[in-house]
ZAKOLPA-170649 format. One record per residue: residue number from 0; residue in one letter; x, y, z of N, C-alpha, C in turn. Coordinates in nm, 2 decimals. Layout:
+-----+---------+--------+--------+--------+--------+--------+--------+--------+--------+--------+
| num | residuo |    npx |    npy |    npz |   capx |   capy |   capz |    cpx |    cpy |    cpz |
+-----+---------+--------+--------+--------+--------+--------+--------+--------+--------+--------+
| NUM |       A |      X |      Y |      Z |      X |      Y |      Z |      X |      Y |      Z |
...
+-----+---------+--------+--------+--------+--------+--------+--------+--------+--------+--------+
// end
This chain:
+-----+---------+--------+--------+--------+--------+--------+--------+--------+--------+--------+
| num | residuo |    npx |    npy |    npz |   capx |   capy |   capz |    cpx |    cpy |    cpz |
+-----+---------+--------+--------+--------+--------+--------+--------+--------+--------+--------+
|   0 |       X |   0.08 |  -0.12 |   0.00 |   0.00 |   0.00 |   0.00 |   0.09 |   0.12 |   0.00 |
|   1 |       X |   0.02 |   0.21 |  -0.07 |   0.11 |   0.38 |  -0.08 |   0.10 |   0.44 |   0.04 |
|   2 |       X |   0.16 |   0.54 |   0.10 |   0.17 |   0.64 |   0.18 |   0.18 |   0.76 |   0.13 |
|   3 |       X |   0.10 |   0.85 |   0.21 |   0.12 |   0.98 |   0.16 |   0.12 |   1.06 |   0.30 |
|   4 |       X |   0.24 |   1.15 |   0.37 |   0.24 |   1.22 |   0.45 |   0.26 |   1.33 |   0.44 |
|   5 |       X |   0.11 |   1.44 |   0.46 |   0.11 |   1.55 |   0.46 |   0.15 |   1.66 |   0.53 |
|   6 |       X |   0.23 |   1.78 |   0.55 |   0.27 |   1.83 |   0.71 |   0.18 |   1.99 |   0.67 |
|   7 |       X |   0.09 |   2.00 |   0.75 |   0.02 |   2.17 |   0.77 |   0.07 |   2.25 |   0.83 |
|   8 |       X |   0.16 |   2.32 |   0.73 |   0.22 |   2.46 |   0.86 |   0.18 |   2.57 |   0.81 |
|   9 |       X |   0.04 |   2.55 |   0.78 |  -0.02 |   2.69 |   0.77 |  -0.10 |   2.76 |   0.90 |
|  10 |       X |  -0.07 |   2.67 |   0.99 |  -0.15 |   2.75 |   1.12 |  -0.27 |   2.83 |   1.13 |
|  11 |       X |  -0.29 |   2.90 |   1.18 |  -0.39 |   2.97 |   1.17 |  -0.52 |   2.99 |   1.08 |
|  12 |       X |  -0.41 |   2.95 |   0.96 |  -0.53 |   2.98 |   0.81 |  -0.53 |   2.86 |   0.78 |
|  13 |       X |  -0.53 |   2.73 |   0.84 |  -0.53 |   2.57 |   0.83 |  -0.67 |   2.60 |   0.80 |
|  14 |       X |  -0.71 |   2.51 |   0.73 |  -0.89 |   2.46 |   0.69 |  -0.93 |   2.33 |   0.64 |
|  15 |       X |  -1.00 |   2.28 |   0.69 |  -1.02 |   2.15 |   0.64 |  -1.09 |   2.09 |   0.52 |
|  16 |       X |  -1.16 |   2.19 |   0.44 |  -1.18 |   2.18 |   0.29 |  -1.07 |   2.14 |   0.23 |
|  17 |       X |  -0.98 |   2.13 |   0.20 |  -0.90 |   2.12 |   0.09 |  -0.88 |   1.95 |   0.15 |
|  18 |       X |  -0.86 |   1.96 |   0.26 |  -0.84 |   1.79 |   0.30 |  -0.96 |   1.70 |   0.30 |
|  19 |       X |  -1.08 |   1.75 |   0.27 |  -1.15 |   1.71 |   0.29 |  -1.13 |   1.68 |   0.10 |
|  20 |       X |  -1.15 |   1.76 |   0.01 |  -1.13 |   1.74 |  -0.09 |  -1.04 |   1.60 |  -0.16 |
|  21 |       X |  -0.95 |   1.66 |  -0.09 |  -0.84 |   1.52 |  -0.09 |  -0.85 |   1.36 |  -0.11 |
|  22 |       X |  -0.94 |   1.40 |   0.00 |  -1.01 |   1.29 |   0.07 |  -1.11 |   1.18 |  -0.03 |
|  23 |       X |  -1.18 |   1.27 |  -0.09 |  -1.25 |   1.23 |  -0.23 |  -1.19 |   1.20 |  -0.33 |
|  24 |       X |  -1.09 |   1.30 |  -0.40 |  -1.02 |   1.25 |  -0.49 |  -0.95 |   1.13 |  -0.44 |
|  25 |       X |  -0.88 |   1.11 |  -0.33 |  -0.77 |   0.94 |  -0.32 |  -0.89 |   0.84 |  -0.32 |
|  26 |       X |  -1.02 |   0.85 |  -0.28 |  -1.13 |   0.76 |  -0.29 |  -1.15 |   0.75 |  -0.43 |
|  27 |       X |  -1.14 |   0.78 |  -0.54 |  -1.20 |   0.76 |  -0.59 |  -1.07 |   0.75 |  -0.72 |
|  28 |       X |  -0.99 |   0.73 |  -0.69 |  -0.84 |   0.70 |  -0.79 |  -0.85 |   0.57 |  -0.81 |
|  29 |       X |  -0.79 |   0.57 |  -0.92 |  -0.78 |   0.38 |  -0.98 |  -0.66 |   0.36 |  -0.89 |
|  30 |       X |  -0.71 |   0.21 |  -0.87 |  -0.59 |   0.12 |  -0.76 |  -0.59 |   0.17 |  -0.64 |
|  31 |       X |  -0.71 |   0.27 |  -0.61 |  -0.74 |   0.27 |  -0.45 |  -0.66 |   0.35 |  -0.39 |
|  32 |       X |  -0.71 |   0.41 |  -0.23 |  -0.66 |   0.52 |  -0.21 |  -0.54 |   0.48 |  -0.16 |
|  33 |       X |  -0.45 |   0.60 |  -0.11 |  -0.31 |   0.57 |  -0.03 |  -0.37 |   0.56 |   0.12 |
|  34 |       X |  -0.28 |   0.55 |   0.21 |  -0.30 |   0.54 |   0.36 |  -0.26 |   0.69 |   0.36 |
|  35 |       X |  -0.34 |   0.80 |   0.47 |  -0.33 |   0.86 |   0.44 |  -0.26 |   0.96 |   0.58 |
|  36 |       X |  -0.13 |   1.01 |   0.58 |  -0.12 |   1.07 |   0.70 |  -0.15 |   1.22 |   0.67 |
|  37 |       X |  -0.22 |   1.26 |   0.77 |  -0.21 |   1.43 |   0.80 |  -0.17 |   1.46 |   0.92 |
|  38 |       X |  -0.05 |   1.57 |   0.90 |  -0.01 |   1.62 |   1.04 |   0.00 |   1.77 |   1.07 |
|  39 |       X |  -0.09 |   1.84 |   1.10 |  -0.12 |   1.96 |   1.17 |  -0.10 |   2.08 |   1.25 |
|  40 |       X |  -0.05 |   2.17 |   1.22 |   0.01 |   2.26 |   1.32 |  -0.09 |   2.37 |   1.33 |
|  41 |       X |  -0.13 |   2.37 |   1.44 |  -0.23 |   2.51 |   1.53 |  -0.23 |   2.52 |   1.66 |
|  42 |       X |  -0.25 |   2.66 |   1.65 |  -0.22 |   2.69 |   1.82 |  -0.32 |   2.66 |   1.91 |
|  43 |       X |  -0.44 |   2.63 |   1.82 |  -0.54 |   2.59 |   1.92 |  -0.63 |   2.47 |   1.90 |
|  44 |       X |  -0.64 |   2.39 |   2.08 |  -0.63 |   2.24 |   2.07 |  -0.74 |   2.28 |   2.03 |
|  45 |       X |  -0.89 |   2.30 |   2.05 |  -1.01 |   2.27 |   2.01 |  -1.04 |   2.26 |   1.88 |
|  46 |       X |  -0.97 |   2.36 |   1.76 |  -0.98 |   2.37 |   1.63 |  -0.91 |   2.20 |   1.60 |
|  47 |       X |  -0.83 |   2.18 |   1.64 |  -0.80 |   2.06 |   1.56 |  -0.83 |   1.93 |   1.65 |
|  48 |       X |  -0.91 |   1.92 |   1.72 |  -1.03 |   1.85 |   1.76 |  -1.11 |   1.82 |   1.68 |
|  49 |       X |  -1.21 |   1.94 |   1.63 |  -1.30 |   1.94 |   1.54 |  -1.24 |   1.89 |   1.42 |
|  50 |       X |  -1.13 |   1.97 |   1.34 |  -1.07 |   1.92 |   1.22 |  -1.03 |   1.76 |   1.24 |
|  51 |       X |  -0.98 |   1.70 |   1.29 |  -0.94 |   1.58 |   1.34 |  -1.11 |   1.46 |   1.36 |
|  52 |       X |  -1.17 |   1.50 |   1.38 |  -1.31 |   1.43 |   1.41 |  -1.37 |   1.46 |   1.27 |
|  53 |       X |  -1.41 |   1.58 |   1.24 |  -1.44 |   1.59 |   1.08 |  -1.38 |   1.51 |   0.97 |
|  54 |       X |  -1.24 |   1.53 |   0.93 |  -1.16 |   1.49 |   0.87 |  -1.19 |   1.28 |   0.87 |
|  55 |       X |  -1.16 |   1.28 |   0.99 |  -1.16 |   1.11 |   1.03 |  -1.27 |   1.06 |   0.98 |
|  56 |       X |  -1.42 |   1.08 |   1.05 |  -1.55 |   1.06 |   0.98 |  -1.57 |   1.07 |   0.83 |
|  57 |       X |  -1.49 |   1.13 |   0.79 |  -1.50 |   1.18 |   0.61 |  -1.42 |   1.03 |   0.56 |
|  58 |       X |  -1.29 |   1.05 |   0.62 |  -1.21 |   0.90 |   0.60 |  -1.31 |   0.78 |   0.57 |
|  59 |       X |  -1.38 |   0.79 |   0.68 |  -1.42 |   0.64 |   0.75 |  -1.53 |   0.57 |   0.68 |
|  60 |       X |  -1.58 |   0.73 |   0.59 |  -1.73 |   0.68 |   0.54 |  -1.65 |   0.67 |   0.38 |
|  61 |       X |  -1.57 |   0.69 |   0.34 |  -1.48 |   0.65 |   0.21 |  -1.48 |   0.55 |   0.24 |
|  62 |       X |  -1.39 |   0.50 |   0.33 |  -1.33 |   0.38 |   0.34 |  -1.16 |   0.40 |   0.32 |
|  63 |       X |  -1.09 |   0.57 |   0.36 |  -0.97 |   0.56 |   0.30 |  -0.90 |   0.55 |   0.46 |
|  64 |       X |  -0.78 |   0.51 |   0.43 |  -0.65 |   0.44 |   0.56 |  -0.66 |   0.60 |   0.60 |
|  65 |       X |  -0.69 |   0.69 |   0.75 |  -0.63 |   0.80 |   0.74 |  -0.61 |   0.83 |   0.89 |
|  66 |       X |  -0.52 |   0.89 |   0.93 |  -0.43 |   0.92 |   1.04 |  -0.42 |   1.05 |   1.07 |
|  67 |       X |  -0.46 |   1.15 |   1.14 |  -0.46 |   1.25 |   1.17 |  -0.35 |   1.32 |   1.31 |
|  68 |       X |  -0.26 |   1.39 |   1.30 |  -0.13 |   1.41 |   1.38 |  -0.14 |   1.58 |   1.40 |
|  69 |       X |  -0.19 |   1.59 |   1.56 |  -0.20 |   1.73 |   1.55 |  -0.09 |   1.79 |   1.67 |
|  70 |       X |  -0.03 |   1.86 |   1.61 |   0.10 |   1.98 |   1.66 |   0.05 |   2.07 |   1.72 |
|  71 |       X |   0.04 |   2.10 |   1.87 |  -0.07 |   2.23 |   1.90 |   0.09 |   2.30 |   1.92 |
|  72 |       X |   0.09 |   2.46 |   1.89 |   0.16 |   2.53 |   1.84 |   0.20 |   2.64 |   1.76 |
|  73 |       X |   0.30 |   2.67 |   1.79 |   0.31 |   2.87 |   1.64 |   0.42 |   2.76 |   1.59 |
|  74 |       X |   0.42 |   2.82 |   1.43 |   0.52 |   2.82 |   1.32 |   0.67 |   2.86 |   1.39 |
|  75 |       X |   0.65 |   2.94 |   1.44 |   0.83 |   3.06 |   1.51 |   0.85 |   3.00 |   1.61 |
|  76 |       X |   0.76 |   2.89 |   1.69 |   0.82 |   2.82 |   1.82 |   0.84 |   2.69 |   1.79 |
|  77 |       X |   0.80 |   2.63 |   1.65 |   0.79 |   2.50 |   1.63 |   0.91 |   2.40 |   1.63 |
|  78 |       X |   0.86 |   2.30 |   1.75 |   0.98 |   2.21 |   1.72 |   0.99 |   2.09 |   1.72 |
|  79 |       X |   1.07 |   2.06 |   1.60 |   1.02 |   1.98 |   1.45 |   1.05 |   1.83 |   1.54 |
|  80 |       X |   1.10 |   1.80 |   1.66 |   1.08 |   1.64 |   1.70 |   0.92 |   1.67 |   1.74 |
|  81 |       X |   0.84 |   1.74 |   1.77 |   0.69 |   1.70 |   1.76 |   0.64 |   1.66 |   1.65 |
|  82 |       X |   0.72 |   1.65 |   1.53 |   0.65 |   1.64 |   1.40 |   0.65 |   1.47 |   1.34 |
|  83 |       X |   0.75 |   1.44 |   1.45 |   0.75 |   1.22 |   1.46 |   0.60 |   1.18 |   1.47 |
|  84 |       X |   0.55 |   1.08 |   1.40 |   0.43 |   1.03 |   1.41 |   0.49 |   0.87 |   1.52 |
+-----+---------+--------+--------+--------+--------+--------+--------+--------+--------+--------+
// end
């Protein structure tokens, strides 16, 4: 099986459309989706609670492999051994 690991260091302006998008398109690729890592950097735990539960449920009802890895956090303090899954 393929891997694909994503890393979000968009922080603040992180949104979960575009992964949610994603999400559809690997569902629906010839030869099936990849396993899918996302790993996340935001300062605030609640936001990627929701994004992480959202995201997962969207997974689950595809049927695609997906793993969600959240970095609570700023970009300028980030430090990159949190970024080990």
């Amino acid at each position: 099986m393929q891997v694909v690991h994503i890393v979000d260091l968009s922080c603040s302006a992180a949104h979960p459309w575009q992964w949610l998008k994603l999400l559809d398109d690997f569902h629906g690729r010839p030869g099936g989706a990849p396993e899918l890592y996302l790993t996340v950097l935001h300062d605030d735990n609640d936001f990627l609670a929701e994004m992480q539960s959202l995201l997962s449920k969207k997974a689950e009802s595809l049927e695609v492999s997906f793993r969600f890895i959240s970095v609570i956090g700023r970009l300028e303090t980030l430090d990159f051994s949190n970024l080990r899954s």
